[in-house]
N, C-alpha and C positions, 0 to 999 in steps of 0.2 A: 151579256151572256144569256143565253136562250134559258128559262126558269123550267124544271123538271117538276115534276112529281107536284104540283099546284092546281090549287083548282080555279079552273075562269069560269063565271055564271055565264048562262045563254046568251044576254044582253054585251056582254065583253065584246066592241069594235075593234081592240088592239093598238088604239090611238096613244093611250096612255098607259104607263110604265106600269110593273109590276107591284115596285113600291106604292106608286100611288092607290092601286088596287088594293093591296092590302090597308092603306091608310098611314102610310107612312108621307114623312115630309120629306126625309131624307134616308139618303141610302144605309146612312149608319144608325138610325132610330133613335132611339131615345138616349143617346152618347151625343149627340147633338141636339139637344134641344134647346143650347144654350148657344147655340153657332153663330148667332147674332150680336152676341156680344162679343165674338172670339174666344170663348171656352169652351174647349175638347173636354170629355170628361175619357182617360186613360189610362191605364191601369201601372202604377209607378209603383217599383220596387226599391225600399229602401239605400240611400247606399251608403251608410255606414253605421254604426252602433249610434245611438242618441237615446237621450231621456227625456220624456213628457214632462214640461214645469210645473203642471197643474197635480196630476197625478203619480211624477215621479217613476211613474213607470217605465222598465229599460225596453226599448224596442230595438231590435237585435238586425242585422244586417241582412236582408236579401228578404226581408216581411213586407209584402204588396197592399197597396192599398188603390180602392177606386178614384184617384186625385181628379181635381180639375185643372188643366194643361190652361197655358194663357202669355203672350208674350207681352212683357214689361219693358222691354227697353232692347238697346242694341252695343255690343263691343266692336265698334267698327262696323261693318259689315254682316257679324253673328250675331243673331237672336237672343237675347238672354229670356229664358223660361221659366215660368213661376210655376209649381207643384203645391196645390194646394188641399190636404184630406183632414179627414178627423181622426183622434186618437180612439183605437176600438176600447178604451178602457172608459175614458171619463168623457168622450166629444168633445176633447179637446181640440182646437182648430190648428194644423200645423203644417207651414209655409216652406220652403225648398226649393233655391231658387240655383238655375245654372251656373256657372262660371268659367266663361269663355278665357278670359285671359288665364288663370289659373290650372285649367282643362280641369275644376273640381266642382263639388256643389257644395253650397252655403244654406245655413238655418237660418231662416229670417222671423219664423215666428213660432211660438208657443213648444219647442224644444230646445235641445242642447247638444253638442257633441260629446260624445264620452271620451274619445281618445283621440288625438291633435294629427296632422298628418305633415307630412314638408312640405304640401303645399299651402299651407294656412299661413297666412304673413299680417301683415298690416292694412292690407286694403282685401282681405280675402273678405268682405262684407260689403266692398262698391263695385255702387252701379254707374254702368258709366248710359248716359243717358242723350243721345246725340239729335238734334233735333232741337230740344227745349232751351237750348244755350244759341246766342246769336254769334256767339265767339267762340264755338266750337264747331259752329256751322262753315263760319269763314275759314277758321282754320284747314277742315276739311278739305272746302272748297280749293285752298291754294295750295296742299298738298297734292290734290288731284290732278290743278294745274302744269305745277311743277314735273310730275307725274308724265303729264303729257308731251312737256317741249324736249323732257329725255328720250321719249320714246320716238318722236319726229325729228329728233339729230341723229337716233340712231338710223332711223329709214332713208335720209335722204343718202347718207353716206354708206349703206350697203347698196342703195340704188345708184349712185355715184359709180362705186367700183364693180356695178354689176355692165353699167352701161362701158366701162373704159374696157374691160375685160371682154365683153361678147360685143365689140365693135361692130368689126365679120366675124359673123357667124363660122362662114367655110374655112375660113385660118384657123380659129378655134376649133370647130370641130375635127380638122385636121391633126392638129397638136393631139389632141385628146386621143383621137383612135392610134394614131403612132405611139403613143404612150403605152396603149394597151396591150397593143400587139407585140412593141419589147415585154413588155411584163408577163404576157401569156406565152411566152418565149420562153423567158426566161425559168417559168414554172415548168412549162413542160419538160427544159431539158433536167433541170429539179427530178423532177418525179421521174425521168425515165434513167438517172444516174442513181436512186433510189433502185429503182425497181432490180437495175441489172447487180448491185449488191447482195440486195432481197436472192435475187435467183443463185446468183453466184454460192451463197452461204445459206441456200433451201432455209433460209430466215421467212416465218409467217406472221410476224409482226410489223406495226408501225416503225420505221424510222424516223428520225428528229431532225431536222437540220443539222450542219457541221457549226460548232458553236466558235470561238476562238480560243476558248476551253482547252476545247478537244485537241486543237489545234499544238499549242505549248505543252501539251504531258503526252503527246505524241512523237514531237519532234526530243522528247526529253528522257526517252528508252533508248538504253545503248543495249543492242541483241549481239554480245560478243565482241573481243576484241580486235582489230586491226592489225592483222602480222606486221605489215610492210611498216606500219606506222610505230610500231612498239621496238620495231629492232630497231628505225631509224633513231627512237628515243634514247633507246639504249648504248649506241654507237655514239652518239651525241654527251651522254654523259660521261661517258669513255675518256672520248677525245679529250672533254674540258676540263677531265680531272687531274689534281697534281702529279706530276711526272715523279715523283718517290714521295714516300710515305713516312710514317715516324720511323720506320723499323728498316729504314734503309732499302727495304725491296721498290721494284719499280711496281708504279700503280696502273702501268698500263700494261691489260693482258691481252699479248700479240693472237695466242689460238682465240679467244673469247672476241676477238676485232677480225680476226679472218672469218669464223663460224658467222659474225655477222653481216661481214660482206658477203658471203656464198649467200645466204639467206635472203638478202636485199638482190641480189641477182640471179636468181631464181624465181625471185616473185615477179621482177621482171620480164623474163623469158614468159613467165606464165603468160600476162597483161600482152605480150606483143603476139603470143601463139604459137612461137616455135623455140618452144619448152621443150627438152628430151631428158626424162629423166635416168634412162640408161646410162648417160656420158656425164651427170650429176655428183660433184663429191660425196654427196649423201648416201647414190643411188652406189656408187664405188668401196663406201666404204661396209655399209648392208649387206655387199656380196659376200656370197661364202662359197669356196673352192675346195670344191668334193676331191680328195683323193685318193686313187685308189690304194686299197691294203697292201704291203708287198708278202709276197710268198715267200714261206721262211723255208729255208733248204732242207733237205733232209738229213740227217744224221746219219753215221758208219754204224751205228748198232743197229738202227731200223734195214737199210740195205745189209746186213750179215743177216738179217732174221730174215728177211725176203729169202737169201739165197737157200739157206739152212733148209728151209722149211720147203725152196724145189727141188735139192736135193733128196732129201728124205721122201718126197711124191715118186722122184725118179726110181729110187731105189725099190720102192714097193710095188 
């Protein structure tokens, strides 16, 4: 990055870095000055409550100090890291090392933990150290092998079936676009049997698919009864009931078996289309026959008072 606001003397060629101008060794200054040994110096913040053994003093969770960073060994493949600072109270020297397998960190020197965690077990204080062991080397070594000949059984045999599968190409590729083109078919007539619901029912929401759900509490509404079906039901229990009863009457009722056959053959008429319900025993018996009032005669005292009463005009 190009350095601002700095000063280059006269003499400044531009050959050599900023840092070096200023006198620096390194980009990060004097936090490096022990880079040659592999110690960072870092700024680490506590991470848990712990007390100094020399001093006894409680140092409290989340209190930073200027550590020197430095790796000590390895879990596998992960770093284990040593945190090493002094206690601001007595300079006492105290150690804090990572713990990979655990995902926690460990006091290794000159403190104590104050309060225990569920990650603290029995080996939350080893270091597993890979390298220094000849027998941890090989072991390694032949799990990596091992490692290897699963991962080259598995390539040969996806390459296998990749090679029996994409034979010809043009066959394959064939299958595949016919595939599509049902499927994009299929969607579309999808979304356009959607749609014309959507419109039908001025609905402006998403629709779902037809689930099989939907399907069984749909066909499982009865909207009203079946004439033809319930009188056939009812004629049918008629028929097959006993012909007298306890009380000696007969249990078959002939108007109640007629009313059901007119019914059953009317709904017929209806189903075939030449239904008349004028010529209907229904429609015959609903008739009603206006007739006319008769005119009541008149009386011999109304005709004497007619006459009386011309008389007496004549007279006057």
């Amino acid at each position: 990055m190009q350095g601002f606001n700095k000063y280059y003397p006269p003499d400044y060629d531009g050959k050599t870095s900023v840092n070096k101008l200023a006198g620096k060794n390194h980009a990060l200054g004097s936090r490096a000055s022990k880079i040659k040994d592999g110690i960072l110096t870092v700024r680490f913040e506590c991470p848990f409550d712990m007390s100094c053994l020399k001093c006894e003093k409680t140092i409290a969770q989340g209190v930073r100090f200027n550590a020197s960073k430095k790796k000590v060994g390895n879990y596998y493949t992960t770093p284990i890291w040593s945190f090493r600072m002094k206690c601001a109270n007595c300079a006492n020297w105290l150690e804090i090392r990572s713990n990979p397998k655990d995902t926690t960190y460990d006091v290794v020197e000159g403190a104590k933990k104050l309060f225990a965690t569920i990650n603290d077990g029995p080996q939350a204080n080893s270091v597993v150290k890979i390298g220094d062991d000849a027998f941890s080397q090989i072991e390694k070594n032949r799990s990596v092998m091992l490692e290897k000949e699963r991962n080259d059984q598995i390539i040969r045999e996806l390459y296998q079936a990749n090679k029996r599968q994409w034979n010809n190409a043009f066959e394959s590729s064939q299958k595949l676009r016919k595939a599509f083109r049902m499927e994009k078919k299929a969607i579309q007539a999808n979304e356009n049997a959607t749609q014309a619901v959507s419109d039908k029912n001025s609905l402006h929401i998403p629709l779902l698919d037809v689930a099989a759900s939907d399907k069984n509490t749909a066909n499982a509404i009865k909207y009203g009864s079946n004439l033809e079906e319930d009188a056939q039901r009812s004629l049918d229990k008629r028929l097959h009931s006993s012909a007298f009863t306890a009380n000696g009457n007969s249990g078959l009722d002939l108007d109640y078996t007629s009313r059901a056959l007119d019914t059953i053959a009317s709904l017929a008429d209806k189903k075939s289309g030449s239904f008349d319900i004028s010529n209907s025993k229904a429609r015959k018996k609903r008739a009603v026959s206006v007739k006319p009032k008769p005119v009541q005669p008149e009386t011999k005292d109304a005709k004497s008072t007619l006459v009386e009463y011309s008389d007496s005009s004549d007279e006057s």
